[in-house]
C-alpha positions in Angstrom: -91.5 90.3 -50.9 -89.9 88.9 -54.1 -90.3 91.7 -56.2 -88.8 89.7 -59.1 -91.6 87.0 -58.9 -94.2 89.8 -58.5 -93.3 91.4 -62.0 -93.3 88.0 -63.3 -97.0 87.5 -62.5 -97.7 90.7 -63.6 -96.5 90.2 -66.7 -98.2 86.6 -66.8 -101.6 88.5 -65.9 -101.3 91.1 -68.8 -100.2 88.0 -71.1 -103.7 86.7 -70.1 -105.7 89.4 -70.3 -104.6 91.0 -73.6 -106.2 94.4 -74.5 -109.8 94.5 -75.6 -111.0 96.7 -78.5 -107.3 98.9 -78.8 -108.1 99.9 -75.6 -104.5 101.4 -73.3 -103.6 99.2 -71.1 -100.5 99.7 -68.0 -98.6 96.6 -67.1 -97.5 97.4 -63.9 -94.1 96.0 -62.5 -91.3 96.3 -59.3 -89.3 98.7 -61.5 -91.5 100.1 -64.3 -94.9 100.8 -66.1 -95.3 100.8 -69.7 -98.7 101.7 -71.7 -99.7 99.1 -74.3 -102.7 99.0 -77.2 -101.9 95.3 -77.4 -99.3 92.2 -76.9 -96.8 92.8 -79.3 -95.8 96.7 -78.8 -94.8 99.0 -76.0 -96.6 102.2 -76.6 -94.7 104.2 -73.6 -92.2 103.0 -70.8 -91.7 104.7 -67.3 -89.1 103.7 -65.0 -90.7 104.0 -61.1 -87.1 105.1 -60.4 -86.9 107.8 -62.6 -89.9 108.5 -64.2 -88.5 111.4 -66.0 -86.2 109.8 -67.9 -86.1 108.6 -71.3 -86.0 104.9 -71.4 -87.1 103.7 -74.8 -84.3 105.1 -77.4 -86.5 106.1 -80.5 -87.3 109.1 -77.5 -84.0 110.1 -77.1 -83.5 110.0 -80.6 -86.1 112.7 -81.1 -85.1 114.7 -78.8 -82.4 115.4 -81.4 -84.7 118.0 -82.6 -82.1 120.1 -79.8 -79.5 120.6 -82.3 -81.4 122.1 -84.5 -83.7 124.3 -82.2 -81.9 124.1 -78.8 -83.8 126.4 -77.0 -87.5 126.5 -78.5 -90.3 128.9 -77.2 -92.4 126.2 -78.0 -93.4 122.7 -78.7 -96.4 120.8 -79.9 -96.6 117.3 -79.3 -99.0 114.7 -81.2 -99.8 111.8 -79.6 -99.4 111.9 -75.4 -98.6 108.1 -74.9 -97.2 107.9 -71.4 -96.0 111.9 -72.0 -92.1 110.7 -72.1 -91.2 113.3 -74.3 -93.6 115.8 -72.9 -92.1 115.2 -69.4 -88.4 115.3 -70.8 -89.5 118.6 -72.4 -91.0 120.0 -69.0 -88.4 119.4 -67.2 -85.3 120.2 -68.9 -86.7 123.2 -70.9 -88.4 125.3 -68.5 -88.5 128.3 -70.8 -90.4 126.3 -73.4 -94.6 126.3 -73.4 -95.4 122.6 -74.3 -98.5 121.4 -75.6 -99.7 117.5 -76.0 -102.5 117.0 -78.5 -103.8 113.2 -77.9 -106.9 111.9 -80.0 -107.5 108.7 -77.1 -109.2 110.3 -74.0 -108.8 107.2 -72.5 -104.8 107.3 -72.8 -105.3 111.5 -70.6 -107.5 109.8 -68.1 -103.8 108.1 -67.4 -101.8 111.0 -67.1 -101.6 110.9 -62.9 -100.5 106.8 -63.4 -97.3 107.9 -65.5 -96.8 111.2 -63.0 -97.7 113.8 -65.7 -98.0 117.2 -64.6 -101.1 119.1 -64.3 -101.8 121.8 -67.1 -100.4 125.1 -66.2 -98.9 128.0 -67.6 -96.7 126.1 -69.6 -98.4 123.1 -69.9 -101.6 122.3 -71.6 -103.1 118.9 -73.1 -105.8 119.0 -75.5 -107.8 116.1 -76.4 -108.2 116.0 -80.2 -107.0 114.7 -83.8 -103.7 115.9 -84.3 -103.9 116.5 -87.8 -107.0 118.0 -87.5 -105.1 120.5 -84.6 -102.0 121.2 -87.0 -104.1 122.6 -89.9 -106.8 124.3 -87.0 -104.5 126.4 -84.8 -102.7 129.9 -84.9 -100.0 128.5 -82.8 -96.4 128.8 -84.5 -94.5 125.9 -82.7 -90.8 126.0 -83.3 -91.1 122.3 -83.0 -93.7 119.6 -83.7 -92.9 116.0 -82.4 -95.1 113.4 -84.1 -95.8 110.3 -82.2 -99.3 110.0 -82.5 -100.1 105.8 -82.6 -103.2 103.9 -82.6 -104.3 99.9 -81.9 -103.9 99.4 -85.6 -100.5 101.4 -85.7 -99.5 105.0 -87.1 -103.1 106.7 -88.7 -102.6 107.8 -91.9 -103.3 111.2 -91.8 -100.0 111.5 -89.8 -98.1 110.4 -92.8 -99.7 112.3 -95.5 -99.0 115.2 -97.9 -101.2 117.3 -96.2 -100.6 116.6 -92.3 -96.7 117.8 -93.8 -98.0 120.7 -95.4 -99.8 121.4 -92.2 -97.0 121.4 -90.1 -94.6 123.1 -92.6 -97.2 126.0 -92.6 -97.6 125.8 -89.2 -93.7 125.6 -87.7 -91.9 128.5 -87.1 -89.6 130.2 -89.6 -86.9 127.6 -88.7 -89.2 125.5 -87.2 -88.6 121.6 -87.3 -90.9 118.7 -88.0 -90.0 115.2 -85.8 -91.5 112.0 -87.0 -91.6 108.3 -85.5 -92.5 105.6 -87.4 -92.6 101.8 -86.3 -89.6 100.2 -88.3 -91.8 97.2 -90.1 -94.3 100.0 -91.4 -94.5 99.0 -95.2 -95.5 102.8 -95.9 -92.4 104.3 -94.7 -91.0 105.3 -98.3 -94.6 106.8 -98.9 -94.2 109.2 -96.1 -90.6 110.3 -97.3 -92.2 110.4 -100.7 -95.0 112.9 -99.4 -92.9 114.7 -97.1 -90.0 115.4 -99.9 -92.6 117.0 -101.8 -93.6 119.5 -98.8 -89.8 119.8 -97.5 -87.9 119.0 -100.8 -84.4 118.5 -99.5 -84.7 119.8 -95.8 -85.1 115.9 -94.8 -83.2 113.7 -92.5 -84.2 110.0 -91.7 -82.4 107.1 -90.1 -82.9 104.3 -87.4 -83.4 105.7 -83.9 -80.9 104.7 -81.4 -81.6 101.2 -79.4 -85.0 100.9 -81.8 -86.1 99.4 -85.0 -87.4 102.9 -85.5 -87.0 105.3 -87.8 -87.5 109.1 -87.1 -87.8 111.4 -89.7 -86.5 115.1 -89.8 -87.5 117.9 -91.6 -87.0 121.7 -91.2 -87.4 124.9 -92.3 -85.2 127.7 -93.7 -81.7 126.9 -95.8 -82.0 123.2 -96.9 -78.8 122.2 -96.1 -78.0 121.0 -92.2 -75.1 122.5 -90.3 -72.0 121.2 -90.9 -70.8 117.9 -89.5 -68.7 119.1 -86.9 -71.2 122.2 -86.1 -73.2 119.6 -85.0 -70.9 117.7 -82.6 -70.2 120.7 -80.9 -73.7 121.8 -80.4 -74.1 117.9 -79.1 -71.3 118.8 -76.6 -72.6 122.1 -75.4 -76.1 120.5 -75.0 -74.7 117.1 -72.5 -74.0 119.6 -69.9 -77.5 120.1 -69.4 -79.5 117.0 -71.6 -78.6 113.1 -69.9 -78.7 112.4 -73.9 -76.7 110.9 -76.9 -76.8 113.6 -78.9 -73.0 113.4 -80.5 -74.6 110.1 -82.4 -77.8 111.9 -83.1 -75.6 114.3 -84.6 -73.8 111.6 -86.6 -77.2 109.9 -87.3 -78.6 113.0 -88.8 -76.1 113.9 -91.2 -75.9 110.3 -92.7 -79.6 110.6 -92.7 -79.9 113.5 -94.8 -78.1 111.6 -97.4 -80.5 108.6 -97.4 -83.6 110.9 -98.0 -82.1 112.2 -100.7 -81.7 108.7 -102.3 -84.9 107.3 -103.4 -83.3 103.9 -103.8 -82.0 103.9 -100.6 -85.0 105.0 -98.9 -87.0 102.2 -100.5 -85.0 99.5 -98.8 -86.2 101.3 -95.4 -88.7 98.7 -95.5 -87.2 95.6 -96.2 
């Protein structure tokens, strides 16, 4: 079988028979699947080789949240996609109790399709409004990763002063917040304006690696981050057990922390 001509009519078909409605859709290939909401963006990627690995960069990129919190107790996730993260997180944190809040029931019902693991003790996904589940629940993650995305793109509540406040409430005492936004979102220097005034200075954001993304950090506790070269060697210690490129998230999140700092330069984020 030519496997290469396969994926082409694959793709073909899906270019054919474009989502309906915002409804997920998987375009299936030879070497991959990938979850779409419509023709122009990839919502989640899996590689049928590995399908634990992060493929799309603005992933690895938030998994930077390691040099911050490198070993956290536990992690809440909003938006499931094709659980990338949540299946990085499962498998190379097996100490850490994960939980995927995703608002689309029809984007669970795909779980088995991108080979995500079955609730269990350490596992749970709920179906619900993130936002809503941030400002509703005892939990105290030491993490939150925010990648919660729609049809029409990030929902606004995920971008707001009060989602922040919600999370800043809600994180542990050094507890760190993890955003992605899409990196032609017009509203970007709105959500840095809204999170400053949750997180005052405790705010990093730059382009994620490989992407036109842009994740945002923000954190709890002393406002300053680590030192420069604190954070390379944490980057080192962690490649031992993380396939990641965490010495340039490292880099990343320093320069970052400058650029949230600089209203003029954060209004250029969006072109």
């Amino acid at each position: 079988m030519d496997h290469s001509h396969a994926s082409f009519d694959a793709y073909m078909k899906f270019l054919a028979e474009p989502p309906a409605d915002g409804a997920p859709v998987v375009l299936e290939t030879w070497h991959a699947l990938s979850l779409h909401f419509d023709l122009l963006t990839t919502q989640s990627f899996m590689s049928r080789r590995d399908p634990n690995r992060l493929v799309l960069g603005y992933t690895r990129t938030m998994m930077g949240f390691l040099l911050l919190q490198p070993a956290p107790t536990r992690v809440s996730m909003i938006g499931l996609g094709g659980g990338s993260l949540l299946k990085y997180c499962y498998r190379h944190l097996p100490n850490t109790r994960i939980v995927a809040i995703e608002i689309h029931p029809e984007v669970i019902a795909l779980r088995d399709t991108f080979h995500i693991p079955p609730d269990d003790e350490r596992l749970e996904v709920v179906c619900a409004d993130g936002a809503e589940y941030v400002k509703g629940h005892n939990a105290r993650p030491d993490v939150i990763l925010a990648d919660g995305f729609l049809a029409h793109g990030m929902p606004a509540q995920l971008g707001n002063a009060a989602f922040y406040e919600a999370c800043h409430a809600r994180l542990a005492d050094d507890g760190v917040l993890v955003a992605n936004f899409i990196g032609n979102d017009p509203h970007i220097p709105r959500y840095l304006e809204e999170a400053r005034s949750v997180f005052d200075r405790s705010l990093s954001i730059f382009m994620a690696e490989d992407s036109d993304n842009y994740t945002l950090f923000a954190w709890k506790g002393a406002p300053r981050l680590p030192s420069r070269d604190t954070l390379l060697a944490r980057a080192h210690a962690l490649a031992k057990t993380h396939p990641l490129n965490l010495r340039s998230t490292a880099r990343r999140l320093k320069q970052g922390a400058r650029i949230a700092s600089d209203w003029t330069i954060a209004q250029k984020l969006s072109g």
